[in-house]
Z-matrix of the N, CA and C atoms (Angstrom, degrees):
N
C 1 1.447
C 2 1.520 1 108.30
N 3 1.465 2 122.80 1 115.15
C 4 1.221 3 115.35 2 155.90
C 5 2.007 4 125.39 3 -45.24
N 6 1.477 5 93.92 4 170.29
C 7 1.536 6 88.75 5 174.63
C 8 1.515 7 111.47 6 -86.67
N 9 1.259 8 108.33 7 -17.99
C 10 1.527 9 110.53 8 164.27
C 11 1.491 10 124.01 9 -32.99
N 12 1.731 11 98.93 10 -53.32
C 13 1.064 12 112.43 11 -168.24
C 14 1.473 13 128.07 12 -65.16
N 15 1.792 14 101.36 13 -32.03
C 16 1.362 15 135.66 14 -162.00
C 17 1.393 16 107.03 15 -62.60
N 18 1.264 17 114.68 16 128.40
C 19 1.936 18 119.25 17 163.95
C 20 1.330 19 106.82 18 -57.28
N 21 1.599 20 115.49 19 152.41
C 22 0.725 21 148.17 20 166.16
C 23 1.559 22 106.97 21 -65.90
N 24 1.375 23 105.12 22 109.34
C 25 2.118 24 122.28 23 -174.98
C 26 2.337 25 85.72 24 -71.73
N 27 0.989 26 86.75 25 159.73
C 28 1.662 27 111.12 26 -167.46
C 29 1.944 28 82.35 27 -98.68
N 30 1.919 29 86.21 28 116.04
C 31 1.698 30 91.37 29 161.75
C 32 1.400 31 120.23 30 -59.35
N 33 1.527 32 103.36 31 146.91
C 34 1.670 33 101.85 32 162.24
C 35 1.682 34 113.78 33 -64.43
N 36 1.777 35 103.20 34 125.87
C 37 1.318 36 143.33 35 163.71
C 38 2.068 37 102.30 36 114.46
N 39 1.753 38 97.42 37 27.26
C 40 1.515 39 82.53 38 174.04
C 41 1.679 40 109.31 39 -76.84
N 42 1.019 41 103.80 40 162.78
C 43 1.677 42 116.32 41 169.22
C 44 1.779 43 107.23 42 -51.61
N 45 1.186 44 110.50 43 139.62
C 46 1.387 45 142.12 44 -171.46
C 47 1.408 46 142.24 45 -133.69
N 48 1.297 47 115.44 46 87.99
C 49 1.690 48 112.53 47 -166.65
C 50 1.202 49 106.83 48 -139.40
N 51 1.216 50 125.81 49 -173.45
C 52 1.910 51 149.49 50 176.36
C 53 1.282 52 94.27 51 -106.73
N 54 1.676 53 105.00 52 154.53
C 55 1.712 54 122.12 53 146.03
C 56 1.361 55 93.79 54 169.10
N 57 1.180 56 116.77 55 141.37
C 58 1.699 57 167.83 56 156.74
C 59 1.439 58 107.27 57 -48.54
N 60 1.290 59 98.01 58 138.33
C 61 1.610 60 107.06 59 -157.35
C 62 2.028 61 93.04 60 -80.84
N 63 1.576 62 114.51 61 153.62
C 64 1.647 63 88.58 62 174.90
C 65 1.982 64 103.16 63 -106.08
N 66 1.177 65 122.53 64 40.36
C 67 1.294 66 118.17 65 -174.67
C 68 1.217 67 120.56 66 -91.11
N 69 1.217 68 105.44 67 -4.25
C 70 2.055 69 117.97 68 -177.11
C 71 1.307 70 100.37 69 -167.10
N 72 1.756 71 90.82 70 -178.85
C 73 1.398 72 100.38 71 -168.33
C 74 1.805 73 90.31 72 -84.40
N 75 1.478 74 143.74 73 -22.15
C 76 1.257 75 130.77 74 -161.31
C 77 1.835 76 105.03 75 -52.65
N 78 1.063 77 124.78 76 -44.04
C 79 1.209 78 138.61 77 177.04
C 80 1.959 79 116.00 78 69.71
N 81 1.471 80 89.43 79 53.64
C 82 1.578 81 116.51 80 -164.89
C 83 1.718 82 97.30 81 -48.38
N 84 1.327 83 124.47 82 111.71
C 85 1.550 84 122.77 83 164.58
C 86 1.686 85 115.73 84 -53.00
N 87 0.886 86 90.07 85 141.72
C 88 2.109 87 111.74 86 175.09
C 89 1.851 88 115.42 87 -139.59
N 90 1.477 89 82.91 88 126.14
C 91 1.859 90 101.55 89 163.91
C 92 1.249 91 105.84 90 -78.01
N 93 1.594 92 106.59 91 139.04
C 94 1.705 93 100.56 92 -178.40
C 95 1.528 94 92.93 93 -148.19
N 96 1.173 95 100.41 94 141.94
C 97 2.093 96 106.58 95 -172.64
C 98 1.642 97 92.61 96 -126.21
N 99 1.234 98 120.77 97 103.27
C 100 1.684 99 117.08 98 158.64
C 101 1.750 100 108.97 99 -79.07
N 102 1.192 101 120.21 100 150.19
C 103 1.275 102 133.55 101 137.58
C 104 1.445 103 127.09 102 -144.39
N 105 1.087 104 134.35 103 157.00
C 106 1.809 105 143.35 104 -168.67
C 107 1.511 106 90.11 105 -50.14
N 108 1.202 107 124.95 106 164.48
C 109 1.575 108 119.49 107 151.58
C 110 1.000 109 136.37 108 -84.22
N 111 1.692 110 128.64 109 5.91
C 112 0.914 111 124.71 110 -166.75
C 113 1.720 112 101.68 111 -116.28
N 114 1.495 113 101.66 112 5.10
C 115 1.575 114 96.61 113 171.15
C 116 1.072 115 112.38 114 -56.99
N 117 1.686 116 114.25 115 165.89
C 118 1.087 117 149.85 116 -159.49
C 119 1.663 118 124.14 117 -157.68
N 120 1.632 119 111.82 118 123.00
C 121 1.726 120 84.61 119 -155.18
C 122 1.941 121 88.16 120 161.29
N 123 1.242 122 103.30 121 141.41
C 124 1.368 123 106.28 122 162.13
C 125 1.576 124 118.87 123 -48.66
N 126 1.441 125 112.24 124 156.92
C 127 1.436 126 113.39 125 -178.92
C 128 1.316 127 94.19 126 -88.48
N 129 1.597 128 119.16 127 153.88
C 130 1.365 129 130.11 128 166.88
C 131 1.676 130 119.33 129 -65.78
N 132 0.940 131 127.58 130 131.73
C 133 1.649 132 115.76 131 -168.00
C 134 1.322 133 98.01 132 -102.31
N 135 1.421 134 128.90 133 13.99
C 136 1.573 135 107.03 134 170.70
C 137 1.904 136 99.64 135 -118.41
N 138 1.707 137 109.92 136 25.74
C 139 1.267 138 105.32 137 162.52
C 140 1.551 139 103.45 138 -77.27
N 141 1.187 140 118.97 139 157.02
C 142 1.484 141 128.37 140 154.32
C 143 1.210 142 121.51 141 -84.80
N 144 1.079 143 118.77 142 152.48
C 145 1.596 144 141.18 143 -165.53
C 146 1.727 145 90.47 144 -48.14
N 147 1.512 146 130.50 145 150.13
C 148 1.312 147 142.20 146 -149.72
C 149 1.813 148 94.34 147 -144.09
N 150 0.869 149 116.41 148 127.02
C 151 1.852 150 124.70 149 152.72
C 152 1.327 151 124.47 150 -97.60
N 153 1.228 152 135.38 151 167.98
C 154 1.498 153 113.88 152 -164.21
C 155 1.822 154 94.31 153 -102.51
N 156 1.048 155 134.57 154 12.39
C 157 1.502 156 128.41 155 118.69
C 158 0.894 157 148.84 156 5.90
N 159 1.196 158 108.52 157 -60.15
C 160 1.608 159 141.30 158 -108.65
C 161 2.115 160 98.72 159 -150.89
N 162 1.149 161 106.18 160 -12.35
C 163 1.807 162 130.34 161 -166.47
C 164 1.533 163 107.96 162 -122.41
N 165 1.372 164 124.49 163 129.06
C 166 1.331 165 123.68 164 163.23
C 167 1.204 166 92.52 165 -145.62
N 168 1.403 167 102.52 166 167.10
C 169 1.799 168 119.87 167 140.26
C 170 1.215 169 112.52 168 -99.46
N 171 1.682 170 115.72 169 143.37
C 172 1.211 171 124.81 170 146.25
C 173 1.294 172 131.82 171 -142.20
N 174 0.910 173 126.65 172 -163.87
C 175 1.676 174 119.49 173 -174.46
C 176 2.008 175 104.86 174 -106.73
N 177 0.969 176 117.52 175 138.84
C 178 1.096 177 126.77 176 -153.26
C 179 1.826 178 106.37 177 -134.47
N 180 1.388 179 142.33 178 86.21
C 181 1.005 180 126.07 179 -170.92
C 182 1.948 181 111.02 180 54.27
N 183 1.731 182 106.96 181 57.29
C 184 1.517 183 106.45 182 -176.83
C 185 1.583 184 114.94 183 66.95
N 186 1.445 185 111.60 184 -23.07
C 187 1.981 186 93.88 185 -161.00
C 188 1.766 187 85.93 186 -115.35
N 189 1.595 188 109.81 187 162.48
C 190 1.058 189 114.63 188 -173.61
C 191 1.050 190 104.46 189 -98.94
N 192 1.674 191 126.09 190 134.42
C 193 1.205 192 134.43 191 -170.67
C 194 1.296 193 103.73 192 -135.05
N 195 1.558 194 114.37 193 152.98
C 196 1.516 195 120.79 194 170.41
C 197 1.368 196 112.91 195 -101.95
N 198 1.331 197 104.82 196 131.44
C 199 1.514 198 130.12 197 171.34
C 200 1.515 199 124.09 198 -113.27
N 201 1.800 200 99.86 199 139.12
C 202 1.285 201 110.44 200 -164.30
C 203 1.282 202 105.12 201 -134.81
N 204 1.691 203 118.67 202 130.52
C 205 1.486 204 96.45 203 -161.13
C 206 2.127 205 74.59 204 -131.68
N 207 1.318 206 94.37 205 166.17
C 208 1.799 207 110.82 206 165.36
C 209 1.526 208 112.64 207 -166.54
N 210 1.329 209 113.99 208 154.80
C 211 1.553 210 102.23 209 -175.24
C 212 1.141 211 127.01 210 -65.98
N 213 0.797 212 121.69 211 160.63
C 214 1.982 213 126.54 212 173.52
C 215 1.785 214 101.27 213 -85.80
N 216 1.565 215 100.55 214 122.33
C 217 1.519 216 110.07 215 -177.60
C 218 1.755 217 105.18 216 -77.16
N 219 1.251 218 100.10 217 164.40
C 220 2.180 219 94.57 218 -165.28
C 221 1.766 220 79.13 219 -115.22
């Protein structure tokens, strides 16, 4: 993969939470880091490596924000 290709890693002090996938009953846990898109800011170094998968935009309270989700290790 070029870096072209590569998502954008979540600056240090993006938003940070849990939640469970809703597609079954397994209720598989997920790390998820929002920030605005227009941040700006070192990447956090205790994100883990990201696939573009793994990267969207969405709208977040009206403004478009990028979201990054990966599983939660057991």
């Amino acid at each position: 993969m070029s870096d072209s290709a590569a998502p954008p890693r979540p600056p240090l002090g993006a938003e940070q939470f849990t939640t469970a996938c809703d597609y079954c009953v397994v209720g598989c846990s997920y790390r998820v880091w929002r920030w605005p898109v227009d941040a700006r800011g070192a990447p956090d170094p205790g994100v883990p490596f990201a696939n573009p998968a793994q990267h969207n935009v969405v709208r977040w309270q009206a403004e478009p924000t990028t979201c990054w989700c990966c599983p939660m290790r057991r």
